[in-house]
N, C-alpha and C positions, 0 to 999 in steps of 0.2 A: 467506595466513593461513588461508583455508577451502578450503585445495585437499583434502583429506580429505575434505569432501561428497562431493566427486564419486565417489567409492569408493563409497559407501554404496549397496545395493541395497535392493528390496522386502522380504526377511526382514529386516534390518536395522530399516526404519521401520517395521515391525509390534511388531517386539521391543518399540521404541520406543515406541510406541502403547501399547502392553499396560502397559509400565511406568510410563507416567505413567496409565494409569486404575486402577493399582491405589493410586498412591502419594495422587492430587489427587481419583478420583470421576470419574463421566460430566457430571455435572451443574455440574463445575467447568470440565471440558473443554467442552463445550456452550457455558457463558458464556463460557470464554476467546476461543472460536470466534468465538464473536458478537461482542463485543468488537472483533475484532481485524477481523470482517465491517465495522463500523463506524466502524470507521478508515479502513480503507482506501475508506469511500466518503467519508467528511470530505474525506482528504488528495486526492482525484479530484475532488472540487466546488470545493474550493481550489485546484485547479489550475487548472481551468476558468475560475474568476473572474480569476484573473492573468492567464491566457492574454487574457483578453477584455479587461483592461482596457492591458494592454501593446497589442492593436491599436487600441485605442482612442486611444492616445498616439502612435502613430505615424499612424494617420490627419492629428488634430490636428497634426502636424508637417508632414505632408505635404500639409497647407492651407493653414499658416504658410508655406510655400515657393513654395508657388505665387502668392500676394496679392502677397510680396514681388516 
């Protein structure tokens, strides 16, 4: 479906670049930036937590096995 990125080179995402700061501002792009910086540290802290708590569950399981 996205195999087309792959084509795309550095004048391309300049082009890119230039057109959305002329269409949205720098100061739109900045926030979207940051924004999007912000997510993706959310969805990496939430990962982290699942990670942790899935070995946490498996621990527990594998104490449960062993009592038995």
């Amino acid at each position: 479906m996205f195999s087309f990125l792959k084509n795309i080179g550095p004048t391309e995402l300049i082009i890119i670049g230039v057109i959305l700061i002329v269409f949205f501002g720098s100061k739109k792009i900045a926030g979207l930036g940051k924004a999007g910086g912000e997510t993706v540290r959310e969805v990496k802290k939430i990962k982290k937590e699942l990670s942790g708590a899935m070995d946490e569950v498996k621990e527990d399981d594998t104490k449960e096995e062993v009592e038995n």
